[in-house]
N, C-alpha and C positions, 0 to 999 in steps of 0.2 A: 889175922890170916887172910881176909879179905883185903888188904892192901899187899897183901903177898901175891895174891892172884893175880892181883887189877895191876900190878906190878909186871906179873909175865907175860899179859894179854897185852899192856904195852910198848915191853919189848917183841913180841911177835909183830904188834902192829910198825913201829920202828924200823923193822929188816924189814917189810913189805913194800913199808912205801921209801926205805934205800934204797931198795931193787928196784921199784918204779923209775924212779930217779935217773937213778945208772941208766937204764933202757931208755929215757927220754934222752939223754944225753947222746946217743948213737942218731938221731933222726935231726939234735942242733947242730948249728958249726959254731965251737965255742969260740971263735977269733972273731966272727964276723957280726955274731946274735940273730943269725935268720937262721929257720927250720929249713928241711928239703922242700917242704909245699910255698915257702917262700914265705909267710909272717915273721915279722921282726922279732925276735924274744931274745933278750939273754936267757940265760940259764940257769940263772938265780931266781929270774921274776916269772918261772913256767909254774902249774896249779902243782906238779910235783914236789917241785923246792919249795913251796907254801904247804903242802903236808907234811913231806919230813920235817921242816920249821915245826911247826904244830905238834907233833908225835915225840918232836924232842925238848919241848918247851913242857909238855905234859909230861913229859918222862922225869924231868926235871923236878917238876912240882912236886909229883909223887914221891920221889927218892928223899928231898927235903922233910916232905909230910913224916912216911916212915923212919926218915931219921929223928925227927921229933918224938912220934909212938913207940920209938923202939925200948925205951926205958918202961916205959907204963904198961907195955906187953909183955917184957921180963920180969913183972913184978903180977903180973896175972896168971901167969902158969904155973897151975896146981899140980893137975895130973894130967897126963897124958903121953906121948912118947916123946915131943919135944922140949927142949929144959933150955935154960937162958942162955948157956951157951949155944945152942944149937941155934936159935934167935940172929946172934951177933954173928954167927961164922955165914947165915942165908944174907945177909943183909953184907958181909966186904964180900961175897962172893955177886950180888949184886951188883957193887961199886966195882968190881971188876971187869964187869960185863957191862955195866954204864959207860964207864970212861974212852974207852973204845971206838964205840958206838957212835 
């Protein structure tokens, strides 16, 4: 459940720093690689496009991870309100909101 969480916290972080992203994109000229203040940048090599990298390389990691734990956590749930299937339908509803992204 803890890789569940750590799961949503980074797709929250994911959409934050897209969004960044997109808004630094409105201040470059993607044709030329210079901002309005005039430094040279593509658009790929600004600190934004190095977090969303980051946030989706981790996102990554994690969704691997949890696809690994997801068998050994349906085999852990005794009681409670969620049951293994409940397990597998958070985890494609996940890969659906991953692939996306």
């Amino acid at each position: 459940m803890k890789e569940i969480t750590g799961y949503v916290r980074l797709l929250q972080g994911c959409l934050k720093a897209q969004t960044a992203y997109l808004e630094s994109l409105e201040t470059s000229d993607m044709f030329t690689g210079t901002e309005s203040d005039g430094k040279s940048l593509r658009p790929s090599d600004s600190t934004e496009a190095k977090k969303l990298t980051a946030s989706i390389t981790a996102l990554n990691g994690l969704h691997g991870k949890l696809y690994g734990d997801l068998p050994f956590a349906k085999r852990e749930i005794a009681w409670g309100k969620l049951d293994a299937k409940d397990m597998d339908e958070i985890f494609v509803l996940f890969r659906k909101i991953m692939i996306p992204l």
